[in-house]
N, C-alpha and C positions, 0 to 999 in steps of 0.2 A: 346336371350339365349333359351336355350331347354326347352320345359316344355312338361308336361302330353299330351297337345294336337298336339305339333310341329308338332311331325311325320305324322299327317294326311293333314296339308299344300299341301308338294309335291304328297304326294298319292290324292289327291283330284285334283290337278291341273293335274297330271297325267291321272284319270281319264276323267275327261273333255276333254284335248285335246286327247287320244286315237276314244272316242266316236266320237268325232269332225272327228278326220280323218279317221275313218270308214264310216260315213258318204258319205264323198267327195268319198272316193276310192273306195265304193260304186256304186256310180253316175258313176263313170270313166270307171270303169270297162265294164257296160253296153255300150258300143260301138257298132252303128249300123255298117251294110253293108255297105259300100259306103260313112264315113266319114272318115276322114283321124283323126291318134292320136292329131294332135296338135290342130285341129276345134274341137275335143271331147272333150278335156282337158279343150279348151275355154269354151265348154256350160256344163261342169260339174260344174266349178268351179261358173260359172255365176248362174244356176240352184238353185246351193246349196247355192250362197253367202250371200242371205237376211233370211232364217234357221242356219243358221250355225253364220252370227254374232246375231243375236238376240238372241238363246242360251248360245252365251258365254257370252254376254252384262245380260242378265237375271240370268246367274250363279255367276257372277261376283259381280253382282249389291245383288243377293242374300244375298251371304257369307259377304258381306258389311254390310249388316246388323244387322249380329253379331256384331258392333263397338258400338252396342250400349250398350254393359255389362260390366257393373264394374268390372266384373274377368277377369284382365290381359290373363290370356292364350288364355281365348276365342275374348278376343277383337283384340290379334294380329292376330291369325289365320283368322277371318274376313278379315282382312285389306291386309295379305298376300295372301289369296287366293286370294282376288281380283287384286292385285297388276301382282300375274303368270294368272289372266285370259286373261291380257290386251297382256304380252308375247306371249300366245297359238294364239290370233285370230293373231298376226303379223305372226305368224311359222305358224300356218295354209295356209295362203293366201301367202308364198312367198318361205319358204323352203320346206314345202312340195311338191309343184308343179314342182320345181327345180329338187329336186330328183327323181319323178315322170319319168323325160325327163333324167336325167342323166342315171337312171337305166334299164331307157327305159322298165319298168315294162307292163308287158303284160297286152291285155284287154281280154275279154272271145272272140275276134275273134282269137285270137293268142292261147289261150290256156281254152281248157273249161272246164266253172263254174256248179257243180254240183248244180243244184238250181230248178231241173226237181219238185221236190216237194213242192215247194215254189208257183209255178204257180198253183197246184191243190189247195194247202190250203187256197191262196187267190182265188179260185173262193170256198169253202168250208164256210170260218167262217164268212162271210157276211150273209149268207143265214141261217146260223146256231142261230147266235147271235140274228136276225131278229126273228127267230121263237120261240125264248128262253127268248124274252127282255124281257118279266115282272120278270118271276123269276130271271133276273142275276141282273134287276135294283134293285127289292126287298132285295133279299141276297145284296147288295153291299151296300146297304141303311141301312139296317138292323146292317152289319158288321160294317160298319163305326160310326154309331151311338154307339158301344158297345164299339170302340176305344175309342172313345171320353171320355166316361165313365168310362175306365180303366186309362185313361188318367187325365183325370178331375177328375174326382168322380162324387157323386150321394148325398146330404146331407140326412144326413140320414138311404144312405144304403151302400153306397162304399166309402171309401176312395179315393183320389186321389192318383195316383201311388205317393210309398214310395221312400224318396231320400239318397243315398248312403253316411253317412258322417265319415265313422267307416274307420279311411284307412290303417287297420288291414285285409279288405274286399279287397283289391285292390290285394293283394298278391294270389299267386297258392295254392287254399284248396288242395290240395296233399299234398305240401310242409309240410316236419319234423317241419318247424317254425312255420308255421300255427297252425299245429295240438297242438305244444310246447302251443302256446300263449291260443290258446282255453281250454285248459285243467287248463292251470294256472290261467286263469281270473277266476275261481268261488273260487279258492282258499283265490286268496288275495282281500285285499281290493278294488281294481281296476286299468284301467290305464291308465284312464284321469283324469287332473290333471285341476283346476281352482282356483286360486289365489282371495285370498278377501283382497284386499289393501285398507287402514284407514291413511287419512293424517291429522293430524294435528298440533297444533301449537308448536313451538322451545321448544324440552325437554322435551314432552309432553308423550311420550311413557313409560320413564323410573318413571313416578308418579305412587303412589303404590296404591291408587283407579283406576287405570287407568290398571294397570296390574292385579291385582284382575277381574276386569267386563272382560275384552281378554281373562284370564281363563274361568269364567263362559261361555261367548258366547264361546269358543271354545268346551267344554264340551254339550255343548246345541247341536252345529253341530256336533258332534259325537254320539251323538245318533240318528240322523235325519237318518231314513231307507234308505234315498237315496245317504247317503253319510258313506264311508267306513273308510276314517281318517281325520284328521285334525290335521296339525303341525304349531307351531306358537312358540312367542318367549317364552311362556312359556312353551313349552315343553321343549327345551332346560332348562332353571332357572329349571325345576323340575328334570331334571336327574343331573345338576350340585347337589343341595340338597339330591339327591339318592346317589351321590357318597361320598356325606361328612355324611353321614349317619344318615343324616336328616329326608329320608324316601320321598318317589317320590307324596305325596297327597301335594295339594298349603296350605299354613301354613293359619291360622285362625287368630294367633298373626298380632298386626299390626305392631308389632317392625320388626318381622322376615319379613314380607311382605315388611316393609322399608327398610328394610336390602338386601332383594333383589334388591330393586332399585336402589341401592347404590352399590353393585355388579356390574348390566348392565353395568354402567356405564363404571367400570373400568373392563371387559371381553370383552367389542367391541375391544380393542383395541388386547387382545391376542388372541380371538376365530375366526376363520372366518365362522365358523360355523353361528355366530348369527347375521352378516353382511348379510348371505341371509333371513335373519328375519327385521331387523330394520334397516334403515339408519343409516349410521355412522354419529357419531360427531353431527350433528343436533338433532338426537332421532326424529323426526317430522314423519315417517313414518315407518309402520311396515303390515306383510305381513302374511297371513296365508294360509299354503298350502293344498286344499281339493282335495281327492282322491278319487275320485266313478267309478261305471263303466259305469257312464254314455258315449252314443258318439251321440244319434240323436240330431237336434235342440230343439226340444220338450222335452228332458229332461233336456239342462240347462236352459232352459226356468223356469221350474219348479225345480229346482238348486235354481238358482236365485231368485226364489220367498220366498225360504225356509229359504235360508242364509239372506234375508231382513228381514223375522218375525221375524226368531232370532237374529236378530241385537236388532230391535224393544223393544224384551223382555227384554235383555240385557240393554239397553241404558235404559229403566224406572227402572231396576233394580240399576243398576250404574251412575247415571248422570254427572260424571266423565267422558264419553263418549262420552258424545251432541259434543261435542267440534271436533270430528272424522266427515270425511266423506267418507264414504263408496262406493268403486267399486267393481265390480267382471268383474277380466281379466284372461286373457289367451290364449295357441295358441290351444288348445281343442275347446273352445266355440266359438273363430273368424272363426276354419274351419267349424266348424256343422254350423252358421250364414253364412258362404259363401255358403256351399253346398245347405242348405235353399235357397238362390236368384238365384238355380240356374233355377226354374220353373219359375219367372219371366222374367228371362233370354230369355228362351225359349218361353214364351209367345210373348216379344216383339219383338223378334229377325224374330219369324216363322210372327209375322201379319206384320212387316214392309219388310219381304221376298217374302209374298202373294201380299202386294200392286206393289212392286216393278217388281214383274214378271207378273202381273196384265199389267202392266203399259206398257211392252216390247208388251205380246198378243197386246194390242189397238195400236200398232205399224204396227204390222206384218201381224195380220187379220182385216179386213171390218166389217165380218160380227161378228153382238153382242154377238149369240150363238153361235160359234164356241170361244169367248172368256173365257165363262163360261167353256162348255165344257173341253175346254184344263187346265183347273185345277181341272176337275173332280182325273182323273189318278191318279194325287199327294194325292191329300185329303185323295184316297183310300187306296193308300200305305202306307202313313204316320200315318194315322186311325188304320190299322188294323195292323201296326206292333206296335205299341203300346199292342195292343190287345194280341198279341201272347208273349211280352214280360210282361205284367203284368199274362199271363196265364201258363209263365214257373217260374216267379216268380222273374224275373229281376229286377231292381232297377236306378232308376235316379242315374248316376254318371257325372263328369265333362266331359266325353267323350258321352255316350249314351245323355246326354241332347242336342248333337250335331245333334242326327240322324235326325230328323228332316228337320231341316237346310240343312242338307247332303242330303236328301234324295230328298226333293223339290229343292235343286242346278243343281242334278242330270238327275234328271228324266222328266223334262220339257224338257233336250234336244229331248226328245224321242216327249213327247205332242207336240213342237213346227214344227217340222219334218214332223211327222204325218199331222195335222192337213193341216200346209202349201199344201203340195202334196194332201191331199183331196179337198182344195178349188181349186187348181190347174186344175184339175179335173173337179170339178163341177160347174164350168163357163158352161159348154156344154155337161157336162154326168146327168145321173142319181145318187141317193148317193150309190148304187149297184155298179154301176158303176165309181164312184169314190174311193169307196173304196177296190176295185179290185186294181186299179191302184196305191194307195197307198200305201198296202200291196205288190205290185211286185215292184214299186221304193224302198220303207222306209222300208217296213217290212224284208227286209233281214239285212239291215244296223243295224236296230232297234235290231233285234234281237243278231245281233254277238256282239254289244257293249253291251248290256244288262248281256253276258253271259262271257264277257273280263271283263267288270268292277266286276260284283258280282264276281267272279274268284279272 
């Protein structure tokens, strides 16, 4: 079924195989002098085949990793991307190349590639980067570390970025409704909504110590700053009272107070009003509805704590009581509690994605620094866009706690490319010299899919 995050399934699988056949087409296009298109097509696709599936096996195996979250959306999206990676490297490696021949698609000897700039830039940013490496490694060290910060927090002096559970927030701040809902919440009492449900034993609701103490605690949570109303089954019994002109305050008399119990009884069957208060026919349970404006975790957190003392109060007040046992539910508190796991989410999802593409590099490359290396990129990206999103003021939601995940699925295609075509190189060049070479195989490919995807 559809959910908040479906949509990004096939745009992420789309992305990946676009990048993927940029790559090859890439490779193809470059045709020398003096081979013929079907020996080109052979050594492109041979070239690119040990880059190109380790990318998608490392994207794949990535977004898999999301299967570790208890939140349904994201756990399928995992399992689905990975599911269309295994699709892309089959279309990669057999309809692409098909069409390739069918279309009889030109190489830059048949038609030429504007890329005269491409050859100055890679003989340019080696020599550039070289002269400049303290300060880019400093700043990149510096930046990253401040992600992390923005990301994590700092005890003490930073929070960790705050997480989106209001999903009032989800909607267009333009919108007439938005602005409607905004203007209205300071008005009313609120408009989240969390249920204090008290179970106990057969018939035990409508005893009139027992309905007495539900007043008092109910009364008790009405005054609680953090909370705007509170309805229960004595609100009802007191406007029945108001109507027979009884007067709407709970009666002091113990007759009148039995008197109500005795009532309950015979109203459950005509009100249905008071059937969303107390079980029918049993009486064993009964429900009181609170209204605040709370919506992060952190305040029914302390919700919860408040409606527990005054239960506390309560129950030594009325021992009538003991005999209840106390929850606090609801579909307010279960999302702000979901939204909450969504940073563990993300914790486990990004280290079991870094092992996992870890794990592809000790495949791909020999050498141990180039291993490191090639997760620098990500770290950086991932870092510092955290940074620019707690610095415009964004918020962890079920979609942004993805970027991550997304960003490291993505963006290795680019490190693993890279790097490959550098050692490629550096068997017999200098690293000048390799990375000349790299930049004039990878760095065009690198670049059109970088600017197709963010697109």
């Amino acid at each position: 079924t559809l959910t908040i995050v479906s949509p990004m399934v096939p745009m992420t699988v789309l992305v990946t195989a676009t990048a993927t056949l940029v790559y090859i087409h890439s490779r193809f296009v470059e045709r020398p002098v003096g081979r013929s298109v079907d020996a080109h097509q052979v050594f492109a696709l041979t070239n690119k085949f040990v880059a190109c599936t380790a990318s998608i096996f490392a994207t794949g195996a990535g977004f898999a990793a999301l299967m570790v979250s208890n939140i349904r959306p994201i756990h399928e999206m995992g399992l689905w991307v990975a599911v269309g990676m295994v699709f892309t490297w089959v279309i990669v490696f057999t309809l692409f190349p098909a069409l390739q021949k069918l279309l009889q698609t030109p190489t830059e000897q048949e038609r030429g590639v504007a890329a005269a700039w491409l050859v100055r830039f890679a003989t340019w940013l080696p020599r550039f980067t070289y002269r400049w490496r303290w300060p880019l490694v400093v700043a990149s060290l510096v930046l990253s570390a401040l992600g992390a910060v923005a990301l994590f927090g700092l005890p003490g002096i930073v929070g960790r970025v705050p997480v989106l559970t209001d999903p009032v927030e989800y909607m267009d701040h333009a919108s007439p409704l938005y602005q409607d809902i905004r203007r209205l919440q300071p008005i009313i009492p609120g408009l989240s909504i969390t249920q204090v449900w008290l179970k106990g034993p057969l018939g035990s609701v409508s005893e009139p110590a027992v309905l007495t103490g539900l007043d008092d605690f109910q009364q008790a949570l009405e005054s609680d700053p953090d909370v705007g109303a509170a309805i229960g089954v004595t609100t009802i019994l007191r406007i029945f009272r108001y109507i027979a002109g009884a007067g709407d305050r709970w009666p002091e008399d113990p007759e009148a107070v039995e008197q109500l119990g005795s009532d309950l009884e015979g109203l459950m069957a005509a009100e249905p009003t008071l059937r969303n208060f107390v079980q029918p026919h049993a009486l064993a349970q009964t429900q009181l509805t609170v209204i605040t404006r709370t919506a992060e975790h952190e305040g029914f957190e302390r919700l919860d704590a408040s409606i527990r003392r005054h239960w506390q109060d309560a129950v030594a007040a009325h021992p009538a009581l003991r005999q209840f046992e106390l929850k606090t539910v609801g579909l307010n508190p279960l999302h702000a509690k979901m939204a909450q796991n969504l940073v563990p989410t993300l914790v486990e999802s990004f280290a079991l994605t870094v092992g996992v593409i870890f794990g592809a590099f000790l495949l791909v490359f020999r050498n141990g620094t180039a291993r490191l290396m090639a997760m620098i990129p990500s770290i950086f990206a991932i870092l510092v866009m955290f940074l620019v999103m707690r610095m415009l003021g964004m918020r962890l939601n079920i979609a942004t706690i993805l970027i991550a995940s997304t960003v490291l699925g993505t963006s290795e295609n680019d490190q693993i490319h890279f790097f490959y075509h550098f050692l490629e190189k550096r068997r017999d060049g200098t690293v000048e010299e390799s990375l000349r070479h790299t930049l004039r195989v990878a760095g065009r490919a690198i670049l059109f899919a970088t600017l197709i995807n963010a697109g």
